[in-house]
N, C-alpha and C positions, 0 to 999 in steps of 0.2 A: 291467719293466726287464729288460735282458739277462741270460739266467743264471739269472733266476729261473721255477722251473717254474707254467708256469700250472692255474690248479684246473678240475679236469676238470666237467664237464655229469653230471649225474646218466643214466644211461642208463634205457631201461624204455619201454613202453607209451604213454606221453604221449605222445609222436611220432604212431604210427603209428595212433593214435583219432581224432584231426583229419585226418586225410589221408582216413581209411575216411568218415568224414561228408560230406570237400568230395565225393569219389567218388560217393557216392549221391543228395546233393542235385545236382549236375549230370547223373546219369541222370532224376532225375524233375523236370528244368523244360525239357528241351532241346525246344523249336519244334518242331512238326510240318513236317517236311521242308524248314527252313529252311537251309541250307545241309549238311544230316546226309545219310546213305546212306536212311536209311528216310524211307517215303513213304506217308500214306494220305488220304482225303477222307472230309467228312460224310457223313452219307445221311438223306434224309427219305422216310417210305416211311408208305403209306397204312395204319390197320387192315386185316389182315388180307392183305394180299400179302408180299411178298420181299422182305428185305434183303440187301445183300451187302455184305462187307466185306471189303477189299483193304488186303494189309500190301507194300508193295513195296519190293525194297532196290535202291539204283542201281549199286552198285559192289558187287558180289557176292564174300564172301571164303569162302562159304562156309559163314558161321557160322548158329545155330539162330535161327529163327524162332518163336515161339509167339503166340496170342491171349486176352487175359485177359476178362473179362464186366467189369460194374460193379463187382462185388463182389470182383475180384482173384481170379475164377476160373479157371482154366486150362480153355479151350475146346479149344484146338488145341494139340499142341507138335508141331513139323515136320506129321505127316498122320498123325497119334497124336489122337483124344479122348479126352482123359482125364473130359468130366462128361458124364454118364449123360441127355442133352437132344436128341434123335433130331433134333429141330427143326434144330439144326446140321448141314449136309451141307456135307463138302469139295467146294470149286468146281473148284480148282487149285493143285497144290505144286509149287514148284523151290527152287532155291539163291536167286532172287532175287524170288517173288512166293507168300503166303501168301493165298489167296482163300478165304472162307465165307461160305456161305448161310443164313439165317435164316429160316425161312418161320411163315408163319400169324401175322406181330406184332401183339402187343398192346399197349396202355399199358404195362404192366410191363415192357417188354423197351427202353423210353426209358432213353436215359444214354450214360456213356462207355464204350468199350471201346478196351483196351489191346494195342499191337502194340509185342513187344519185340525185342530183335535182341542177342544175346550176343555180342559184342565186347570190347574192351577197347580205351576204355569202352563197358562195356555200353550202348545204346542203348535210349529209348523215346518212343512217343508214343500220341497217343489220338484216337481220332474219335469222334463225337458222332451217335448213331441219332435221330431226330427222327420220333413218329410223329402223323400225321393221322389226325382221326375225322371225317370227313360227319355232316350232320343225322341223327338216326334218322328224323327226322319232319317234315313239312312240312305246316302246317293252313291254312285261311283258315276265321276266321269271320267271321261278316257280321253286324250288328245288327238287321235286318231284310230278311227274306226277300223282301219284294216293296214298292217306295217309291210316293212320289206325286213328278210329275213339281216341281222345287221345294224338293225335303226334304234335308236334309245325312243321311247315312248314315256308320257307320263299321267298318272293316273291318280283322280284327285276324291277320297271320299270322304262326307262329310255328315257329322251327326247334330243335329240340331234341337237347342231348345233342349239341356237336361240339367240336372242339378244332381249331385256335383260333378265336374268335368268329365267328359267321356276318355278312356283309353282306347287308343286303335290300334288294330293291330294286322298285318299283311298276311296273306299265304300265297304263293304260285303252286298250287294243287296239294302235294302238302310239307312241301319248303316254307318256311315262314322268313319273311324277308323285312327288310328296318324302312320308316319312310318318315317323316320328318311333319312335324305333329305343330299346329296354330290352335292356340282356344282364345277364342273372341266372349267376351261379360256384357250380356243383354240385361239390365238389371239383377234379378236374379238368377238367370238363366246364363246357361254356358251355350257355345256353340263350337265345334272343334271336327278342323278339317284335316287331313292328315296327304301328306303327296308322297308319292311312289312313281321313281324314275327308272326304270326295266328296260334293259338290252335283248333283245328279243331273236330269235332264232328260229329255223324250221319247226325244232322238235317242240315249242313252244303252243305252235297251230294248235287250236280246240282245249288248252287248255284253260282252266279257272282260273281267272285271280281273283280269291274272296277278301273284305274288308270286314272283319269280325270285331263287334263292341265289348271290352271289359267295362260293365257297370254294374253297381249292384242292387238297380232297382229291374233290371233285367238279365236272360241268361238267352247264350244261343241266339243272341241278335246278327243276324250277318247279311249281308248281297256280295252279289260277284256279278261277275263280266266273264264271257268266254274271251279269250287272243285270236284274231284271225290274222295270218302271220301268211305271208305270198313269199317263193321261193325259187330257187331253177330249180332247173328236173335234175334228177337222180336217173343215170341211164346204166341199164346191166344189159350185157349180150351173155346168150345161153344157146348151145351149140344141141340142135336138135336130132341130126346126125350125122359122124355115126352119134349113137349114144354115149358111149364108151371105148374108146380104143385110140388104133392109130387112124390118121388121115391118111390113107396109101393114094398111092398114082393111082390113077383109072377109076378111084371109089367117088361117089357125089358130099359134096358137103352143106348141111342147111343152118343157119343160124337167125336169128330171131334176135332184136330187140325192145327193149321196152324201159321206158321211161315216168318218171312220176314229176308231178311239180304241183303250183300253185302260184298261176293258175295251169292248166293238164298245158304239157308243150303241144304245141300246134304245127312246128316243122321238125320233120325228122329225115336225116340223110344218111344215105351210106357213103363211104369214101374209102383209097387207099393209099396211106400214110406215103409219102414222097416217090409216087408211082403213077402212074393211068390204071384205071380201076380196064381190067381185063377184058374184051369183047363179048366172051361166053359166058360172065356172070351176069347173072338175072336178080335184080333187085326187083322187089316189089312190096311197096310201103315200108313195113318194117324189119322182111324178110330178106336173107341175101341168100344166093340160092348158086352153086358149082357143079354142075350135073358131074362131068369129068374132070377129075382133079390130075393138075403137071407139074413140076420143078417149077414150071415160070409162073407159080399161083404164089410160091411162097412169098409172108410180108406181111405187112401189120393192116386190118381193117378195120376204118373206123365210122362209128356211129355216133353221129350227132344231136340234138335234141334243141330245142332251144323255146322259150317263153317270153311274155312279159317284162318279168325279168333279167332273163341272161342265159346262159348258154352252158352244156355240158357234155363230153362226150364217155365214151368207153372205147374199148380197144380190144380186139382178137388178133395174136400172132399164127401164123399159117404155117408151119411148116409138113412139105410133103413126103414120106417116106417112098422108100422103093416097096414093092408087091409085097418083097419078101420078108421084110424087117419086121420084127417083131416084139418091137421095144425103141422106145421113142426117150429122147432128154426131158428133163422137168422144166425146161421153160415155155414148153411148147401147152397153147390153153390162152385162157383170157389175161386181159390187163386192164385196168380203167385207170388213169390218171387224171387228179382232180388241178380244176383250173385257177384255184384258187387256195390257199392255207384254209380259210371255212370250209370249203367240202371236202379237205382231206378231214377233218373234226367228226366229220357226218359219217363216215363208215361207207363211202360210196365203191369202195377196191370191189372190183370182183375178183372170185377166185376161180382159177383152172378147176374143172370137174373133165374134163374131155382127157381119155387114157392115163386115169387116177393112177392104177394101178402096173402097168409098164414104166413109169417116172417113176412111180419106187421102187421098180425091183432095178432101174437103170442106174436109182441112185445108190443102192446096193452095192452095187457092181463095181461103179465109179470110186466108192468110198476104201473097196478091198482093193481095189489095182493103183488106186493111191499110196497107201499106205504100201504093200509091195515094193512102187518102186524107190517110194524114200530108205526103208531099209536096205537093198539095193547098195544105193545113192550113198550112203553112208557109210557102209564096208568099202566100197571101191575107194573113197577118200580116205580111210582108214588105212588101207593097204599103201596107198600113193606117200599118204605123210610116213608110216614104218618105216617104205622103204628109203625116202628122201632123208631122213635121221639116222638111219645104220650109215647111209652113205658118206655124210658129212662128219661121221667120228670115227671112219676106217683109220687104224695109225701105223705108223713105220717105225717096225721094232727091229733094234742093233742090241750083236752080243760083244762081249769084252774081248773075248776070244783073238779075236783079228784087229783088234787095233793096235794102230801102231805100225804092222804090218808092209803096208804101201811104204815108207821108210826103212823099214829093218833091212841087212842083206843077205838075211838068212831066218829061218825058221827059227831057231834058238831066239837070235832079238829080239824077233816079233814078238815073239812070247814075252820075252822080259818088261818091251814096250810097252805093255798091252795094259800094265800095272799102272805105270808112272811114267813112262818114257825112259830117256835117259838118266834122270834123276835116279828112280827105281833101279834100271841095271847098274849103276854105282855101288847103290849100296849092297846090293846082294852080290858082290865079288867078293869072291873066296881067297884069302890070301894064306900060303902053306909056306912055313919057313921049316 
């Protein structure tokens, strides 16, 4: 009411304690250079190289600058170190940018670091040191040192000791292939091995399998391993002479084989395919040798091979012409058949090169006097069915003329019959009154 004096507020301290709190808790949440004068960025920096960290103020009034550690220790105040960490070297001081070096970092030197700005309100913010550690170590081991062409192997590599977890990654020379990835957490550290299970085959021998690291406190990190892969031999027979042509009676013929494996075949035989190899042929090592060639030479020869491993052959058909012939069929030349579905894969066929050129003009030849006698072949049954259809629809054609006839007793009835019968001569009687 008017007139009456109002009761006064206790005066004291309580005031001015909530003010001092809002004051401090809005120095310590204000955004990293979100609309404020101070300014700084993260930094991710590898073991053992440089950090830098930059306190920058945009609107410069002048006022101090300092940088604190994680621990809220004063590194820098203006181009002042106050803590005894040599590691710290001034980059650059002014009124409106605080620069500092960090060299040689470790895990321990991860965390926040504080850049304040004394103002009113005092300002602050923080940035965030992030350090990378590479593998120490990058292994492959292998399960077995040397395979058989056929065998699954497995191969196990492993990157050890980084921060943050390693990516691995396969290649078989430069096929990149998927392998199945463990990370074990050593405190801070990762360790991550990765396994690669490989089917392995001839054409595999000497090649690389590399184990490449995605991280990125490193680049172009990799090892590898060569594959030593054991296999049968691959056997090809090659007909020395003649060179080219046919095999006639009376001419010599030499043949030669040769095989490859791993490890190199160590027996090798001639033989012939469901026969007694002939008295006059001369084998020698890998040579088969016919000075005089006969009709009783003809027949499949074969060359065996054999390793560690297992066993392989090739195959040469013989057949002999007369003196005079001068053109040979196209089966005549090599064959190789493989012992197994895997060396058919391998490309072990050999091809006929022995009288290239007489097998295609034979097969010329073959191709036109085919064709010939199907045409042929085709008119003659043409002609066959014409005539067999005229034949089955010949018919027997009668005139009117004469019927009746065989009953009539005279040529006049006949006629009449021939109409209607008797019916018909009825009615066409003439009757004259």
């Amino acid at each position: 009411m008017a007139g009456h004096p109002q009761p006064r507020r206790p005066a004291g301290p309580p005031r001015i304690l909530p003010l001092l709190l809002l004051l401090l808790s809005a120095a310590a949440i204000i955004p990293r250079g979100d609309g404020q004068n101070l300014v700084t960025e993260d930094v991710t920096v590898v073991e053992g190289e440089v950090a830098t960290i930059s306190c920058r103020v945009k609107n410069s009034d002048d006022s101090v600058i300092q940088l604190l550690n994680p621990n809220r220790q004063t590194i820098y105040f203006r181009d002042f170190r106050p803590l005894k960490d040599s590691r710290f070297q001034l980059v650059n001081f002014s009124n409106s940018e605080l620069r500092v070096s960090l060299t040689n970092v470790s895990i321990s030197d991860e965390g926040r670091y504080f850049c304040q700005l004394y103002t009113d309100p005092p300002q602050e913010i923080y940035t965030t040191i992030t350090v990378l550690v590479p593998p120490r170590n990058l292994v492959i081991d292998i399960q077995k040192e040397t395979a058989v062409e056929g065998e699954e192997i497995e191969l196990n590599c492993t990157a050890m000791a980084s921060r943050p977890a390693t990516n691995i990654r396969w290649f078989k020379g430069n096929k990149e292939l998927t392998g199945k990835s463990e990370v074990e957490q050593w405190s801070d550290m990762y360790t991550v091995t990765s396994q690669l299970v490989l089917k392995v085959g001839r054409e595999d021998d000497g090649v690389p399998v590399i184990c490449l690291v995605d991280h990125p406190a490193v680049k172009d990190l990799q090892t590898q391993r060569y594959l030593e892969v054991m296999y049968k031999p691959q056997v090809r027979v090659s007909q020395n002479y003649p060179v080219q042509g046919l095999t006639r009676e009376g001419e010599p013929l030499e043949l030669t084989c040769t095989a490859f494996g791993k490890p190199q075949p160590t027996d090798m035989r001639w033989l012939r395919v469901d026969d007694e190899m002939p008295q006059h042929v001369v084998v020698s090592g890998s040579n088969l040798l016919i000075s005089n060639l006969n009709k009783t030479d003809n027949g499949t020869y074969r060359c065996e091979a054999s390793n560690a491993v297992g066993k392989s052959h090739a195959d040469y058909m013989l057949f002999v012409y007369d003196t005079t012939a001068t053109t040979e069929p196209a089966v005549h030349g090599f064959t190789q058949l493989p012992n197994s579905a895997e060396e058919l894969d391998y490309g072990d066929l050999s091809d006929s090169r022995a009288g290239e050129e007489g097998a295609i003009r034979s097969v010329d030849h073959a191709v036109v006097g085919g064709v010939v006698a199907v045409v042929v072949f085709a008119m003659l049954c043409l002609l066959i069915i014409l005539g067999r259809y005229f034949a089955r629809h010949k018919g027997t054609y009668f005139t009117h003329e004469a019927k009746g006839a065989d009953d009539a007793a005279d040529a006049d009835t006949a006629i009449i019959n021939a109409e209607g019968g008797q019916n018909n001569s009825e009615e066409k009687k003439e009757y004259f009154i």
